[in-house]
N, C-alpha and C positions, 0 to 999 in steps of 0.2 A: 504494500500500500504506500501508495506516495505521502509522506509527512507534509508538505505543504496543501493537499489540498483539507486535510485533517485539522490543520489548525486554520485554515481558511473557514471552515463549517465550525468551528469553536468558539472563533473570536468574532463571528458574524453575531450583531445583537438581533435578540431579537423580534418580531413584528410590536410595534405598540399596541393592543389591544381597541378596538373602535368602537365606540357606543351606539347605540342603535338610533341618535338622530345624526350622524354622521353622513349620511347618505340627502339627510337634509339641509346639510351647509351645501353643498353643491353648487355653485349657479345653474347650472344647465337643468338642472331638476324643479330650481325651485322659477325658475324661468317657466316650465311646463306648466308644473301647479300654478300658477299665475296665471295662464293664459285661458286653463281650463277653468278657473274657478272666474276669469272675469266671461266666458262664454256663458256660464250658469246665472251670474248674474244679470247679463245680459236677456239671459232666455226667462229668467225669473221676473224683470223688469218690465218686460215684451206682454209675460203673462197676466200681470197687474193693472197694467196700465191703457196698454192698446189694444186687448182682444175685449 
């Protein structure tokens, strides 16, 4: 077994752990949720107002 690549896999730290709103700091995500949630409101406004 090669010695370098042994201490390469030892001294690698490792992964921080992520909390499950992590996925919610995103922009690209929370960009989505935005877009959707103002078509809801949209469609909710539509439903109030002008039908």
């Amino acid at each position: 077994m090669n010695d370098e690549c042994a201490l390469a896999q030892d001294d690698a730290p490792s992964p921080e752990p992520r909390g499950c709103l992590f996925a919610l700091s995103q922009p690209p995500l929370m960009l989505f949720l935005a877009v959707i949630g103002l078509l809801l409101l949209l469609g909710a406004v539509h439903d109030l107002y002008i039908l």
